[in-house]
C-alpha positions as CSV (number, residue, x, y, z in Angstrom):
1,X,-79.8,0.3,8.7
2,X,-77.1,1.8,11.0
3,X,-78.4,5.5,11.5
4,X,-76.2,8.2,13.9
5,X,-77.6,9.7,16.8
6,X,-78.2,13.3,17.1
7,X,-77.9,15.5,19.5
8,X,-77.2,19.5,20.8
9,X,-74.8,21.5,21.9
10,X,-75.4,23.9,25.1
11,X,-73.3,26.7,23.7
12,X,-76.1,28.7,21.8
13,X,-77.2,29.4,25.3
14,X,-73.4,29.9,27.2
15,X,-74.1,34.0,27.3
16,X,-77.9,34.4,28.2
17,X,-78.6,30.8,29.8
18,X,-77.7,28.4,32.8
19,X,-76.5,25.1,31.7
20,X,-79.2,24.1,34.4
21,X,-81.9,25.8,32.4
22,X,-80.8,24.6,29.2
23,X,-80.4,21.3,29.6
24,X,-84.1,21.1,30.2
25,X,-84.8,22.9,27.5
26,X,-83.0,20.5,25.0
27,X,-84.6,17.8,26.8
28,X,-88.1,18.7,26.0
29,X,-87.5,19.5,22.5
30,X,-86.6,15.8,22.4
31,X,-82.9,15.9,22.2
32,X,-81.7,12.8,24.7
33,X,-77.9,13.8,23.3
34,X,-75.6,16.9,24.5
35,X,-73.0,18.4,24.9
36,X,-72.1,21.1,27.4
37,X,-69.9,24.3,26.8
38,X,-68.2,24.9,30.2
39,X,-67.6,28.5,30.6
40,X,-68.6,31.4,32.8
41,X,-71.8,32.0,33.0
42,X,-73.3,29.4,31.5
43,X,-71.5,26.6,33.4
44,X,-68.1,27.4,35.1
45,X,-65.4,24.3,35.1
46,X,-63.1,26.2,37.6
47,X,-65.4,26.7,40.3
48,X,-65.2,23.4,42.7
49,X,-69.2,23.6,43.3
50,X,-70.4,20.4,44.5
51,X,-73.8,21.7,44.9
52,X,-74.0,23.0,41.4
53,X,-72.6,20.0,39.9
54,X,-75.2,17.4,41.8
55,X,-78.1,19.8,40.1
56,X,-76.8,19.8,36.9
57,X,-76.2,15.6,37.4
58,X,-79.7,15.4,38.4
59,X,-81.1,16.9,35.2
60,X,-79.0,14.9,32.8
61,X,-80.3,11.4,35.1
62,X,-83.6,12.9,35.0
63,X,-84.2,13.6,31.4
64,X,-81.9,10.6,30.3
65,X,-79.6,12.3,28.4
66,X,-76.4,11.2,27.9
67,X,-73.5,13.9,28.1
68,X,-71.0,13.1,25.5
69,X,-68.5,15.8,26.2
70,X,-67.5,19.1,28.2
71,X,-66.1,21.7,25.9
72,X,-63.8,24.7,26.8
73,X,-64.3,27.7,25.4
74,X,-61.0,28.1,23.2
75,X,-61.0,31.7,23.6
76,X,-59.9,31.4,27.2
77,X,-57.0,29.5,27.1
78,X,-54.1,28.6,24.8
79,X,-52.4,25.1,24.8
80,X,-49.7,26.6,22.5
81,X,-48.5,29.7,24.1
82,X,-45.1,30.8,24.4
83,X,-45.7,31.5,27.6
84,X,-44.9,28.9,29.9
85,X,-47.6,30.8,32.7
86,X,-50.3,30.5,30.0
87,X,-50.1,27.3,29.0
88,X,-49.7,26.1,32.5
89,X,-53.1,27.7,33.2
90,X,-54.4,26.5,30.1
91,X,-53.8,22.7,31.4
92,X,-54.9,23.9,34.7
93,X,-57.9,24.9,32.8
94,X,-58.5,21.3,31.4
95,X,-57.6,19.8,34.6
96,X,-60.4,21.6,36.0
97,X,-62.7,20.5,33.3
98,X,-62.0,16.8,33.4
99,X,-62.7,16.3,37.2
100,X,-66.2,18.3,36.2
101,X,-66.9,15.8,33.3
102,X,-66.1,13.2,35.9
103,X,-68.5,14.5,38.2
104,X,-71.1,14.8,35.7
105,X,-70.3,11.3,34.2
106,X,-69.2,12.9,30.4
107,X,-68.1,10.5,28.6
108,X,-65.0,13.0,27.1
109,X,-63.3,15.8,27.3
110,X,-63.2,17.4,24.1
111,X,-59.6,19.2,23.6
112,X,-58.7,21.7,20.8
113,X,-54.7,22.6,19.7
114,X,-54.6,25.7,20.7
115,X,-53.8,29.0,18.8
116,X,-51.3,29.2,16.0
117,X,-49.7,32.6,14.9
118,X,-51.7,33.6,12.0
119,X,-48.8,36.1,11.1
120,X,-45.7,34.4,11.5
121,X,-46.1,30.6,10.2
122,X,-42.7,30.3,11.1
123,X,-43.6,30.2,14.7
124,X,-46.1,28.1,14.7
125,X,-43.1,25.1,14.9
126,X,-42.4,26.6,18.2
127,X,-45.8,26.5,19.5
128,X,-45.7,23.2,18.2
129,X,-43.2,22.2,20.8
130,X,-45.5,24.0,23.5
131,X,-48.7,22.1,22.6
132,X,-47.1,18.8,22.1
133,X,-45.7,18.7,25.8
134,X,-49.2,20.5,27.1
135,X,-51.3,17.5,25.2
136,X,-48.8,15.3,26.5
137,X,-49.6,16.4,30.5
138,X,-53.5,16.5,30.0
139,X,-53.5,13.2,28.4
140,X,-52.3,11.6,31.6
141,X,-54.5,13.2,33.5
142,X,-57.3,12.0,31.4
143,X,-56.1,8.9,31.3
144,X,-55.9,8.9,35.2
145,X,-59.2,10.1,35.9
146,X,-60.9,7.8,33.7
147,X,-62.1,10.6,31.0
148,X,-60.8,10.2,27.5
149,X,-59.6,13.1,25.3
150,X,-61.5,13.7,22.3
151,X,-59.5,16.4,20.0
152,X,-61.2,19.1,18.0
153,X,-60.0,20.3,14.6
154,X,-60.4,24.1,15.0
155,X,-59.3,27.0,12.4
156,X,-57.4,29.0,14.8
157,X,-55.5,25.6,16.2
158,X,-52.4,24.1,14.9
159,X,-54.3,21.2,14.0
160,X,-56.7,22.6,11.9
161,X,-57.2,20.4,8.9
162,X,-58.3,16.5,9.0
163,X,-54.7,15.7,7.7
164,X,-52.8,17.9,10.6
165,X,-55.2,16.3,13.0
166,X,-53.9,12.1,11.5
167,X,-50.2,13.0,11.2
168,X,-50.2,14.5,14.9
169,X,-52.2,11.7,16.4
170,X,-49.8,8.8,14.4
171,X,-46.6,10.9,15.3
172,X,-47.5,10.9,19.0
173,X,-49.0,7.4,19.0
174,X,-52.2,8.6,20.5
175,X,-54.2,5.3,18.8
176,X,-56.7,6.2,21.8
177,X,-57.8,9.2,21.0
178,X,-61.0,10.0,18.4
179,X,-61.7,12.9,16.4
180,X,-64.7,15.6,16.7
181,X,-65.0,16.4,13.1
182,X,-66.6,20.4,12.9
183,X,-67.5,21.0,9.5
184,X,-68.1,25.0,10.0
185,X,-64.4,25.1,11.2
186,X,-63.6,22.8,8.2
187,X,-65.1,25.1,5.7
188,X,-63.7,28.2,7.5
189,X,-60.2,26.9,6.3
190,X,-61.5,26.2,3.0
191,X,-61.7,22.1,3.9
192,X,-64.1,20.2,1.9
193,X,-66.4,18.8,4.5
194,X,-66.5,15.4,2.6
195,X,-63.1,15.0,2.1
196,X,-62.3,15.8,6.0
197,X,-64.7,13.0,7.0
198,X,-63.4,10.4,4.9
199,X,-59.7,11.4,6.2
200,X,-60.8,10.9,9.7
201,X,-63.5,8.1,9.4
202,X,-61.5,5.6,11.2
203,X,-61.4,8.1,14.2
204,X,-64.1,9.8,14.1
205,X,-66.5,10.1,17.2
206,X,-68.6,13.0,17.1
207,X,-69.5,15.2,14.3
208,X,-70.4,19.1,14.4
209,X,-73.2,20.3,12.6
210,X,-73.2,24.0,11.4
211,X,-73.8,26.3,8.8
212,X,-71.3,29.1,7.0
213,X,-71.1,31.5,4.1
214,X,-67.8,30.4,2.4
215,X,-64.7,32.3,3.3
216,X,-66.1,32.8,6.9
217,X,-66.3,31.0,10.1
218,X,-69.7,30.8,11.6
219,X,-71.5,28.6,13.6
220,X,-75.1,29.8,11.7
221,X,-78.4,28.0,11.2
222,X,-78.4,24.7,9.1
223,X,-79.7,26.1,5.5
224,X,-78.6,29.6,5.9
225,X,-74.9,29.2,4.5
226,X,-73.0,27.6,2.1
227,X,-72.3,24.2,3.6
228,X,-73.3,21.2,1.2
229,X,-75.6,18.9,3.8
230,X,-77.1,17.4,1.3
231,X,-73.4,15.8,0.2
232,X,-72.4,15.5,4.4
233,X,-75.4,13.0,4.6
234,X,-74.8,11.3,1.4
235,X,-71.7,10.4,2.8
236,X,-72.6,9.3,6.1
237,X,-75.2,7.2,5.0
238,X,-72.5,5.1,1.8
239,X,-70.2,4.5,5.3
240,X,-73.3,3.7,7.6
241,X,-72.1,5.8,10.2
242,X,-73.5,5.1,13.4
243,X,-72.0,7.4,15.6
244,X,-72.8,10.9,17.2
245,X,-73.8,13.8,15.2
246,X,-74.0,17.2,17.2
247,X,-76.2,20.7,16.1
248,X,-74.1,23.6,17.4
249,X,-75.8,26.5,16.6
250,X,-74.9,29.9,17.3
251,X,-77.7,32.6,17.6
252,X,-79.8,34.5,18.8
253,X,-82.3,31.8,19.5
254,X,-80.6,28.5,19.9
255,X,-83.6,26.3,20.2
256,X,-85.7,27.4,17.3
257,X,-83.0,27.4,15.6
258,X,-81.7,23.5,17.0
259,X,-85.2,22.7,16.2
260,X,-85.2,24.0,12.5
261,X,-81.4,22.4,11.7
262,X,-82.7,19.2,12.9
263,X,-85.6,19.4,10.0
264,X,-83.5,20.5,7.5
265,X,-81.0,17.9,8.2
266,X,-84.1,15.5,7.7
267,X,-85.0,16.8,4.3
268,X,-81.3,16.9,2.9
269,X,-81.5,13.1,3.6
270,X,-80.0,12.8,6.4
271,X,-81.3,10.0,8.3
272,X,-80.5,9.6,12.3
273,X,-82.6,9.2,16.0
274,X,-82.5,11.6,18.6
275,X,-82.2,8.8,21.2
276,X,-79.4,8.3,23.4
């Protein structure tokens, strides 16, 4: 039977934790899967620091993890300003990012859509135009350093719903580019989980794993929200889906709570390794 591989997300730990003391701390809880938030303090993409970036390489060959993507914290940046300054730092931003994945041998960049005007939907064509062009520029940068996109549905982002995410990806002809599938930011817009995945199933590469009250958007402990798991792993298991599957957990103890989610996932059937 084709089972997914799990893994962890660093960005419990971006506030109170070096990416160089957490990735050993994933490590040892067993996790041989992450992915690493890059933003100050935790890990910062815009600082050129060789030295830093051969420590944190040494840990991932060390432990024999495999780093699946670096992530930017969407609060920093904006890929859909109107602001030609902002989004020119914003792609500056994932510049930045993509020769650190490359350092760190990542095998994506993960890329959200930035922020749409959640006032004035009449604008967000606008930003539309903004985003498309900004995509368009870190794209082939990606594509020249070697480092694919992988694009994030997020509910602040003009692509915030499995279907935005298709028709923009088939309108631009980005066949090449897979899909991180959040279900926390899915439910947050009032997405059915379920119905997300099997809209994105052809393109999906990693999935997020999170928990929610409805009508919110949280990134809480598996079990403590309203999220249906139980129906998530039903589904992965009728497609055999053999792909990634990532816990990102926001608290105030990310590892107990990692540790927890990862046995609850277990006893709502969901069935997976924790090998690379």
């Amino acid at each position: 039977m084709t089972v997914p591989v799990l893994g962890a997300h660093t960005f419990g730990f971006a506030w109170d934790c070096a990416a160089e003391e957490a990735i050993p701390q994933l490590a040892d809880a067993g996790y041989r899967t992450v992915q690493l938030m890059a933003t100050p303090p935790h890990f910062d993409p815009w600082r050129h620091d060789a030295a830093r970036t051969r420590r944190i390489g040494a840990l991932i060959e060390r432990y024999g993890l495999s780093l699946l993507a670096l992530d930017l914290a969407s609060s920093d940046i904006n890929l859909a300003s109107p602001s030609a300054d902002v989004v020119d730092f914003a792609v500056e931003a994932y510049s930045s990012a993509i020769d650190r994945a490359a350092e760190l041998g990542a095998r994506w960049i993960c890329v959200g859509s930035g922020r749409r005007h959640a006032l004035l939907a009449k604008a967000n064509d606008r930003l539309m135009t903004s985003f498309r062009a900004a995509f368009a520029r870190i794209h082939a940068k990606a594509q020249r350093t070697g480092i694919p996109i992988i694009l994030e549905n997020h509910p602040q982002g003009l692509l915030a719903s499995a279907g935005d995410i298709v028709r923009f990806l088939d309108a631009e002809g980005y066949g090449d580019i897979p899909v991180i599938y959040d279900v926390a930011n899915a439910f947050a817009i009032g997405e059915d989980p379920v119905e997300g995945l099997n809209r994105l199933w052809p393109r999906l590469g990693i999935v997020h794993l999170s928990d929610s009250p409805k009508g919110q958007w949280r990134h809480d402990p598996i079990g403590s929200g309203d999220i249906d798991f139980a129906a998530i792993a039903a589904l992965l298991k009728q497609r055999s889906y053999g792909g990634k599957i990532v816990l990102e957990i926001l608290s105030d103890r990310p590892l107990a709570d990692l540790e927890t989610g990862t046995a609850r996932l277990k006893e709502q059937g969901l069935a997976f390794t924790l090998g690379s």
